[in-house]
C-alpha positions as CSV (number, residue, x, y, z in Angstrom):
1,X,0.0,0.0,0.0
2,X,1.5,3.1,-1.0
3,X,1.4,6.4,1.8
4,X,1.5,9.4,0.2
5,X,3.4,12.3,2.5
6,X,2.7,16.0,2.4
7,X,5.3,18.5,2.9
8,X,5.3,18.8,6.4
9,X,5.4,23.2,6.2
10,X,2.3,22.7,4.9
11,X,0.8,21.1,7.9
12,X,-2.7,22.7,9.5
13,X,-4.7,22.8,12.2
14,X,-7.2,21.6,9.4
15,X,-5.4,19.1,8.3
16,X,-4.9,17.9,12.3
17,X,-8.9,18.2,13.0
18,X,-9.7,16.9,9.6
19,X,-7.8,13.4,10.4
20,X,-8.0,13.8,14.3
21,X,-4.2,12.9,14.9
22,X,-0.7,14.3,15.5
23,X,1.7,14.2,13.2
24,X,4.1,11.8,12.8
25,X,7.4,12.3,14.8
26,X,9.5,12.0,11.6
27,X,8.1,14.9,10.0
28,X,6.1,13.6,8.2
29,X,2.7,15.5,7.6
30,X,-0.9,13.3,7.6
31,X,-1.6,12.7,4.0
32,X,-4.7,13.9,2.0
33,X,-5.4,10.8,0.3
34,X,-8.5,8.8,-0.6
35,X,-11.3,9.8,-3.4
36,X,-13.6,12.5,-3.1
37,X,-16.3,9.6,-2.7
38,X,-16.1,7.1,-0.3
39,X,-15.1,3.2,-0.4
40,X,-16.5,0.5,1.6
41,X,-14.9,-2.8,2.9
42,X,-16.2,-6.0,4.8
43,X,-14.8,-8.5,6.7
44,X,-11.3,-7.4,5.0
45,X,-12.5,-7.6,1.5
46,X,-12.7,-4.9,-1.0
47,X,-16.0,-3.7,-2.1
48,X,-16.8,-1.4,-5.1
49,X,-17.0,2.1,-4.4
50,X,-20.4,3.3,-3.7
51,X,-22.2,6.1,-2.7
52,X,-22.2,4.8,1.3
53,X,-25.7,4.0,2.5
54,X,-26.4,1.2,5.0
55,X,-26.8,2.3,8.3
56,X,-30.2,2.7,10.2
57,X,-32.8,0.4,9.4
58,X,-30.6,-1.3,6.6
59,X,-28.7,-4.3,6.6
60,X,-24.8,-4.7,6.1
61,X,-23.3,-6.1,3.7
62,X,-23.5,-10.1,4.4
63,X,-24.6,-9.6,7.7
64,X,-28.3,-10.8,6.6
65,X,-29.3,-7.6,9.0
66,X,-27.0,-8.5,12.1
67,X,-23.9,-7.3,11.3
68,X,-23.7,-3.2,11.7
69,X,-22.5,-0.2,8.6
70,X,-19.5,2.2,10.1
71,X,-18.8,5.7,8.5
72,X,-15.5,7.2,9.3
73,X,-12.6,9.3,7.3
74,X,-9.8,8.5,4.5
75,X,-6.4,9.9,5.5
76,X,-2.3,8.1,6.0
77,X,-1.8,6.3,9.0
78,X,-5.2,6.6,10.8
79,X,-7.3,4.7,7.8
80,X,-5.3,1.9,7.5
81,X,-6.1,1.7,11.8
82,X,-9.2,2.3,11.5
83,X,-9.8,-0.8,8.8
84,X,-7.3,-3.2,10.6
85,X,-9.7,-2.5,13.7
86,X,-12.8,-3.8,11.5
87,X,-11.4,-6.3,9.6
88,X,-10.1,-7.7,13.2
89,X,-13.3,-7.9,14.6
90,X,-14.9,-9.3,11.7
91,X,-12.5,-12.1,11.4
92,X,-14.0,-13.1,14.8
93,X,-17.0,-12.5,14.2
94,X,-17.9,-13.4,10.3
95,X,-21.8,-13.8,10.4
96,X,-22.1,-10.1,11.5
97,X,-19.4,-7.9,10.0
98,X,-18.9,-4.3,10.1
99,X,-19.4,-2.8,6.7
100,X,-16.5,0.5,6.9
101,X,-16.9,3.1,4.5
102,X,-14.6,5.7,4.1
103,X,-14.8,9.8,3.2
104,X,-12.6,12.9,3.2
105,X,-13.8,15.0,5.4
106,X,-15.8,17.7,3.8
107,X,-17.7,14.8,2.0
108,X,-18.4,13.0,5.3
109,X,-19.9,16.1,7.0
110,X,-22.1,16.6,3.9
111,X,-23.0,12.8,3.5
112,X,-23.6,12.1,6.9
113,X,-25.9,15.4,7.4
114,X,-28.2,14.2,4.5
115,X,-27.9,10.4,5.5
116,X,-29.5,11.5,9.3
117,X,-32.1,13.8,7.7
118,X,-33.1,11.0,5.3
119,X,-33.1,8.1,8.6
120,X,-30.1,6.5,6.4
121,X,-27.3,7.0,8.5
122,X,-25.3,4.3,9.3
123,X,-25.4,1.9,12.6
124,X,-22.1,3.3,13.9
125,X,-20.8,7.8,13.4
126,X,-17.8,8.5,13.4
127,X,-17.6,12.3,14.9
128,X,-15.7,15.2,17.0
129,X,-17.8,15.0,20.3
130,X,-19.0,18.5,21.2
131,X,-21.4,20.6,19.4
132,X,-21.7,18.3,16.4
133,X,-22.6,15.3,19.0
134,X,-24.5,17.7,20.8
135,X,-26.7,18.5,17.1
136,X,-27.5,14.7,16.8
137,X,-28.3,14.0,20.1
138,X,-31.0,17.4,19.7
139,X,-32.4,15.7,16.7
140,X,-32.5,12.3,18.5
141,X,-30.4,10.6,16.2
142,X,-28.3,8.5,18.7
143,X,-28.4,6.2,20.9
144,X,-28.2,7.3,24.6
145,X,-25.3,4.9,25.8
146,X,-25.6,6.0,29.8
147,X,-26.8,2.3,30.9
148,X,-24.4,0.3,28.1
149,X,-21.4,2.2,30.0
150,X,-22.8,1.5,33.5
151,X,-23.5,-2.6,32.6
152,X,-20.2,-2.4,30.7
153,X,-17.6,-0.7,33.3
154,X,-14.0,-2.7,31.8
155,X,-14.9,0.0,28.8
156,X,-15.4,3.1,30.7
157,X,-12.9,2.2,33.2
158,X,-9.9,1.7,30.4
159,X,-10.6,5.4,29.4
160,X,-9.1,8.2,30.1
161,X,-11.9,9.8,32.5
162,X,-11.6,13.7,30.8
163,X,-12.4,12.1,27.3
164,X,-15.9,11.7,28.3
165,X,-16.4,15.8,28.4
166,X,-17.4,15.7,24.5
167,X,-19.1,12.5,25.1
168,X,-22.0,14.1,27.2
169,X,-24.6,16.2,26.7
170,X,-27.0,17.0,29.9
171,X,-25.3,14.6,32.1
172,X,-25.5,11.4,29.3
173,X,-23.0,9.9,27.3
174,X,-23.8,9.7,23.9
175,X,-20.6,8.5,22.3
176,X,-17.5,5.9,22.8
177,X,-14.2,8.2,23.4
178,X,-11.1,6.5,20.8
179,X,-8.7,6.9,19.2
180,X,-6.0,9.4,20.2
181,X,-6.1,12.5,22.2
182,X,-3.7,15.4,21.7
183,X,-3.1,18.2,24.2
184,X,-2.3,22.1,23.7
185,X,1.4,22.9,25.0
186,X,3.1,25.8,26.2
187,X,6.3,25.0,24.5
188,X,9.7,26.9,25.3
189,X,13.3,27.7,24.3
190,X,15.8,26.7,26.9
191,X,18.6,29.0,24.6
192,X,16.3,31.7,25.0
193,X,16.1,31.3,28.7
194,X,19.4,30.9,29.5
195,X,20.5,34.0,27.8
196,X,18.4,36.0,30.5
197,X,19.0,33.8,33.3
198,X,15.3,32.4,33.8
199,X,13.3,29.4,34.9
200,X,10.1,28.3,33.0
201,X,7.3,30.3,34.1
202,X,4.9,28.7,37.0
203,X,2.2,30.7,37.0
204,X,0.9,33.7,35.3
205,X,2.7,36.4,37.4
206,X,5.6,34.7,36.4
207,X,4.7,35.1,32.4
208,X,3.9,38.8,32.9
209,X,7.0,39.4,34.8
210,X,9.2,37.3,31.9
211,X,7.8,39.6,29.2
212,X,9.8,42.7,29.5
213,X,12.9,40.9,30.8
214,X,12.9,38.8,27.5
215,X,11.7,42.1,25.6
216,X,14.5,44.1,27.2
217,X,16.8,41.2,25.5
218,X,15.7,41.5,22.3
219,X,13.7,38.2,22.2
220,X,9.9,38.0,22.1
221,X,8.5,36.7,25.2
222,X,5.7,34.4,22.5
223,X,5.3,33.5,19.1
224,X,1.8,33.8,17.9
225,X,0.4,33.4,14.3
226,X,-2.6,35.4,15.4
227,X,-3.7,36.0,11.6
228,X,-5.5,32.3,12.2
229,X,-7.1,33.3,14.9
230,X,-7.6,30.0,16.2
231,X,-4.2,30.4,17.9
232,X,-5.3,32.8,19.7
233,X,-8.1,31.2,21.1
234,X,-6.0,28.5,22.8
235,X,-5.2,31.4,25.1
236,X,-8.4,32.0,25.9
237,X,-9.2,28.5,26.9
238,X,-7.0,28.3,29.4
239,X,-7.2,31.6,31.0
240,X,-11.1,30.8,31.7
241,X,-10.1,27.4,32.6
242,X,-7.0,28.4,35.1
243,X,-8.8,31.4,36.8
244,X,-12.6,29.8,36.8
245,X,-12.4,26.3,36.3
246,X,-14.2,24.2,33.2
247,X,-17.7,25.3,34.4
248,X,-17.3,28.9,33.0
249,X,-16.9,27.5,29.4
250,X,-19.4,24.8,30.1
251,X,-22.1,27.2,30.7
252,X,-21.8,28.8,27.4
253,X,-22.0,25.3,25.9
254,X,-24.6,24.6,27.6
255,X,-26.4,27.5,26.6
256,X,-27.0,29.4,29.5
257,X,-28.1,33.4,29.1
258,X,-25.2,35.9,29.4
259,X,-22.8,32.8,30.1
260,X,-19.5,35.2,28.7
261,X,-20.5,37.7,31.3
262,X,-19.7,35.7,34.1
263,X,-17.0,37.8,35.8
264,X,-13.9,35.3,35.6
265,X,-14.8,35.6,31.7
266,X,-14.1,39.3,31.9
267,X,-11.3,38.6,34.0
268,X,-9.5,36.6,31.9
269,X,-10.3,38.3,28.8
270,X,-8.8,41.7,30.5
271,X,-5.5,39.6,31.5
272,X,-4.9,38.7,27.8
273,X,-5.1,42.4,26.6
274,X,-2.8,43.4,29.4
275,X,-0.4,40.6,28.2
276,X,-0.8,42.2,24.6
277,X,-0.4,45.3,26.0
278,X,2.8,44.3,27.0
279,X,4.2,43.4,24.2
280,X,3.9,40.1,24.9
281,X,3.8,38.8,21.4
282,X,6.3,38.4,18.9
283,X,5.3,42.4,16.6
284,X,3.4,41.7,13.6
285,X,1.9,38.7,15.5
286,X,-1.6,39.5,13.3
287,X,0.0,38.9,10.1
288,X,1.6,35.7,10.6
289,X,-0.2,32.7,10.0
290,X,0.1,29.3,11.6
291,X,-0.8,26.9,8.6
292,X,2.4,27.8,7.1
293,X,4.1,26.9,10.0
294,X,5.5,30.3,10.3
295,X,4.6,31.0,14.1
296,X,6.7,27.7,14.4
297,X,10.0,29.0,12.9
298,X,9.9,32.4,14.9
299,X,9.4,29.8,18.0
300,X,12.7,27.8,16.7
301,X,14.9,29.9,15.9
302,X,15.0,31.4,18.2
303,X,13.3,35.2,17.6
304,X,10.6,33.9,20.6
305,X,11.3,32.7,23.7
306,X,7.7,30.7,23.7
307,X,4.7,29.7,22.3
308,X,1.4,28.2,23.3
309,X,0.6,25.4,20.2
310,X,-0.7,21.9,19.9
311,X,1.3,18.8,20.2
312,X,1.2,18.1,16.4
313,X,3.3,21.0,16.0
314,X,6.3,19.1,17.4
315,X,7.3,16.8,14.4
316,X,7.4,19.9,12.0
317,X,9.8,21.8,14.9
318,X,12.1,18.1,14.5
319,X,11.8,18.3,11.2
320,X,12.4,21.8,10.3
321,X,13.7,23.1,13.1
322,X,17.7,21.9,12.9
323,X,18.9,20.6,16.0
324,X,16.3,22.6,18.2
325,X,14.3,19.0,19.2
326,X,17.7,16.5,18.7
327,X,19.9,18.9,20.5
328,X,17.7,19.2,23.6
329,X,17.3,22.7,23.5
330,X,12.9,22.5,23.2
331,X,11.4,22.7,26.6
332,X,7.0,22.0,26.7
333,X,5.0,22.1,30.2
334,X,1.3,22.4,30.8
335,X,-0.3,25.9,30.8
336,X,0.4,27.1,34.8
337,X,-2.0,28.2,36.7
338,X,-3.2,31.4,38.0
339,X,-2.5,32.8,41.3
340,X,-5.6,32.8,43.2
341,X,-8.1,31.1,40.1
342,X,-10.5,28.4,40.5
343,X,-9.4,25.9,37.9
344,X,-7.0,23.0,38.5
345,X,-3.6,23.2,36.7
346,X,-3.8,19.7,35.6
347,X,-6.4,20.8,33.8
348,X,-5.9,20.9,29.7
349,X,-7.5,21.8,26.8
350,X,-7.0,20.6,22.9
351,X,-8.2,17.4,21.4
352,X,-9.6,15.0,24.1
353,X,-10.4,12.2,21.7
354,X,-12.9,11.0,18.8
355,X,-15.9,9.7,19.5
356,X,-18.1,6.7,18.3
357,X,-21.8,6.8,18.1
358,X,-24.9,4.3,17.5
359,X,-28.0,5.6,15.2
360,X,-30.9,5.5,17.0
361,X,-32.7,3.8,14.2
362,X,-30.5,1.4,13.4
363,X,-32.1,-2.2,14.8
364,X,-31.8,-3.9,17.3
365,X,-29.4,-6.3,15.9
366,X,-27.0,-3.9,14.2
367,X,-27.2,-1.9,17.4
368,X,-26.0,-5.1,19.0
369,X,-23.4,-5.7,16.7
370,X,-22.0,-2.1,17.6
371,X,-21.9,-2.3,20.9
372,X,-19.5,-5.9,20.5
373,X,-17.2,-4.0,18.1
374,X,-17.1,-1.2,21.2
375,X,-16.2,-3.8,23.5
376,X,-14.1,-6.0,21.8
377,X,-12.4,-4.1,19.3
378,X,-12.1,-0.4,19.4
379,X,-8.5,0.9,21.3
380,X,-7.8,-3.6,21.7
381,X,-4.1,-3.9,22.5
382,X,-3.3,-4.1,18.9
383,X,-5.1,-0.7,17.9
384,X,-3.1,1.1,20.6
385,X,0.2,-0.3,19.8
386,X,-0.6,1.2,16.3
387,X,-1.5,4.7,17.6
388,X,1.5,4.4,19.4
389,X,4.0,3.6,16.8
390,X,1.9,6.7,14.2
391,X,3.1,9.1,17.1
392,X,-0.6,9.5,18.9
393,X,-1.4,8.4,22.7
394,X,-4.2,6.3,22.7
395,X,-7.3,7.8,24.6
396,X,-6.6,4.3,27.3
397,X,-5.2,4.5,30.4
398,X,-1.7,2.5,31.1
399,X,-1.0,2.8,27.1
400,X,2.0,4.6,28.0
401,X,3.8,1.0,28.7
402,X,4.0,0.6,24.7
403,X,6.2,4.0,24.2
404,X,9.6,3.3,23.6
405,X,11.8,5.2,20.9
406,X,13.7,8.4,20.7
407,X,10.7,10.3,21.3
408,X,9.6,8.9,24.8
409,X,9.8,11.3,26.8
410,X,7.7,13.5,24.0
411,X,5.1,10.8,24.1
412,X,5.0,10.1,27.7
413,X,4.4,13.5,28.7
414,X,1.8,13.8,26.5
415,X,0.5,10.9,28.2
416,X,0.8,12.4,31.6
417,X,-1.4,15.7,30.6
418,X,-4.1,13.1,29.3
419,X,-4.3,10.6,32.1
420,X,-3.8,13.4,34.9
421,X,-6.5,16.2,33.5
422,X,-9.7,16.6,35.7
423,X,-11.2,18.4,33.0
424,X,-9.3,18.2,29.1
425,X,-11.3,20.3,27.3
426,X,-12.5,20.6,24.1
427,X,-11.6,23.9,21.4
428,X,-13.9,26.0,21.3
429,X,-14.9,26.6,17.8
430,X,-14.8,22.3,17.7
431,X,-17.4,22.5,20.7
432,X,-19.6,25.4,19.5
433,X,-22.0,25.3,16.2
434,X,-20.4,26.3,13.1
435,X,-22.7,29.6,13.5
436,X,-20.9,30.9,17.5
437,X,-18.2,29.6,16.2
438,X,-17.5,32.2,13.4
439,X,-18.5,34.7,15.5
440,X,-16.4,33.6,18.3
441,X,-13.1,33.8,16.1
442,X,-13.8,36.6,15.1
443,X,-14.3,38.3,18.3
444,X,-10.8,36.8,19.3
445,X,-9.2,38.7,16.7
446,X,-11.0,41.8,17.6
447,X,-9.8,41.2,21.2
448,X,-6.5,40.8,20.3
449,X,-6.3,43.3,18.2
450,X,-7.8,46.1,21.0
451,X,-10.4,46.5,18.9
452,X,-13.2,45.2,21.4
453,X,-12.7,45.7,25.1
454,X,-13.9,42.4,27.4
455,X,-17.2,43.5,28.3
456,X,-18.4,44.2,24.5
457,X,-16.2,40.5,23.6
458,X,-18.9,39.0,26.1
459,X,-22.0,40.7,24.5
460,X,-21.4,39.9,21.4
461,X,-20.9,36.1,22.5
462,X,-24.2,36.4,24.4
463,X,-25.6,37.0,21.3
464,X,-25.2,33.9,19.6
465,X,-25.2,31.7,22.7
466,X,-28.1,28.4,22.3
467,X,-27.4,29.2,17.8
């Protein structure tokens, strides 16, 4: 099977969400690959590519209506997982296989919308937890799994507690947390540091007093592609997090009225603009973007002294970067906390997982069939030792026992963040509809720009809270 690779500078955030996964530690970028259509497999045999179908209320292929239909996405290493996972299980269990079938991401979004609306979705979704979980289980499309979880504890107990967060919606757990979780890092420059003396900041007085001691050295305290706005909004999430816990987020999710008003919102919204007003970014910080990676190389080499970035970002830093990851000279904590705040600083946000669902009209037999391949298949010892070796952490507790290589200590303390958070949270514009989402970027950039002040950031987010 041939892999096709992606220059790795042209890595995204896009690309990261699109296939839900790091990057691998080589370099290597996640590769774009598959059709525009789909392609479905059984039981390890290749079918002819259709136009999906199957799901609720439809048999699978050779399953004479017990075996179960499983939408998920194309995309170099995760695919070939994801089908090794199915044809696995359906090796064991050949009178009721899973039927996979496989679309690039823009397609899936549009193909499983229609498939819902039409009651043809299939037995088992493949999603992103959060507000697109939170859409099916308004339209009662899924199948509450609260009771399954509580009859089945050996799966709930395996997982890494925090990866339920984007499973539930009003206290009930509509999905199975898998795959790979992936936490946002505030990385650092041990040259940088040692040319002004310092230790690694441990709480949030201790970044505001670092930025004009690295700005009086000629280094900027953070690199920040700010022109994707997304980066920004990493910020965010952890300042509400650190200084009022998850429950200040959650309330917006949740849709309650004036939910950004809540006055550790304001708080930390005024922190970030005094941090800004400090010069605490690298200048020009709205004009740099961070799909070309170009946040990253002010972060390297060495013109910023930190930066606050996902975990994928570290195979392009070993990859581009020189000798900045093999020489040692990369430092990466979790976000610290803030003196006097509410929220735990174990606490992280990012990518807590992917998430499994059931169709609520599938029948009972294919519904059946899905909960087995939960069980007995999904994050098995051979799935993880495959996420593993692709550079991920599984979303399964004690999976760190499988990392070995040059990059263990990466991998482990990505690891640690995962199994330790309370609360990993999800990002913000992946929890929100697409509609508050839009406008919630866009208020970042306003923000960080000085163009809104915190109060008229929280009205305008009020606005579109519950669309």
């Amino acid at each position: 099977m041939t892999e096709i690779s992606v220059d790795s500078n042209k890595t995204s955030r896009r690309t990261f969400l699109t296939y839900a996964a790091g990057i691998p530690l080589a370099g290597a970028a996640l590769a774009a690959c598959g059709s525009s259509g789909p392609s479905s497999s059984a039981a390890g045999t290749s079918a002819a590519t259709s136009a999906g179908g199957g799901g609720g209320g439809t048999s699978a292929a050779g399953g004479g209506g017990s075996g179960a239909s499983y939408w998920t996405l194309t995309g170099k290493p995760q695919e070939d997982i994801r089908k090794a996972t199915v044809e696995r299980f359906n090796a064991a269990n050949a009178s009721t296989p899973i039927t996979v079938t496989l679309f690039q991401n823009d397609a899936y979004k549009t193909k499983i919308k229609t498939a819902l609306g039409a009651g043809q979705a299939p037995t088992i979704l493949w999603g992103w937890g959060g507000g697109g979980l939170k859409s099916w289980v308004d339209a009662g499309q899924v199948e509450d799994l609260t009771s399954w979880f509580g009859e089945n504890a050996d799966v709930k107990d395996k997982i890494f507690p925090a990866a339920f967060g984007a499973a539930t919606v009003s206290g009930k757990i509509y999905a199975l947390p898998g795959e790979t979780v992936t936490p946002i890092v505030l990385y650092y420059n041990k040259r940088s540091f040692e040319k002004i003396g310092a230790q690694p900041p441990q709480s949030w007085g201790d970044i505001m007093a670092l930025v004009p001691k690295f700005n009086a050295a000629g280094i900027a305290p953070f690199s920040l592609g700010g022109q994707s706005r997304w980066t920004n909004m990493m910020w965010l999430e952890f300042l509400f997090d650190r200084i009022g816990g998850p429950e200040v987020f959650q309330a917006a999710f949740n849709g309650e009225k004036n939910a950004w008003s809540n006055p550790a919102s304001i708080q930390a919204l005024t922190e970030m603009q005094k941090l800004i007003k400090a010069n605490g970014f690298i200048k020009g910080f709205s004009s740099i973007t961070a799909d070309s990676n170009a946040d990253q190389a002010v972060f390297y080499t060495g013109k910023a002294a930190m930066m606050l970035h996902g975990a994928w970002t570290y195979g392009n830093m070993k990859s581009s970067g020189g000798d900045f990851v093999t020489g040692g000279h990369l430092g990466y904590m979790n976000f610290p906390g803030v003196d006097g705040g509410k929220g735990d600083p174990s606490d992280s946000v990012g990518n807590p997982g992917q998430y499994y669902s059931i169709s609520s009209k599938a029948s009972d037999a294919e519904k059946a069939t899905a909960k087995k391949f939960f069980k007995t298949a999904i994050l098995d010892a051979t799935e993880q030792k495959a996420w593993i070796d692709s550079g991920n952490i599984p979303v399964v507790k004690g999976s760190d026992s499988l990392i070995s290589g040059a990059d263990a200590d990466w991998l482990k303390f990505q690891y640690k963040i995962a199994s330790e958070a309370k609360s990993f949270a999800q990002s913000w514009d992946q929890a929100l509809s697409p509609t508050a989402a839009e406008v919630l970027l866009d208020n970042i950039a306003k923000l960080f720009q000085l163009t809104v002040s915190p109060e008229q950031f929280a009205t305008n987010l009020n606005a579109v809270i519950g669309t």
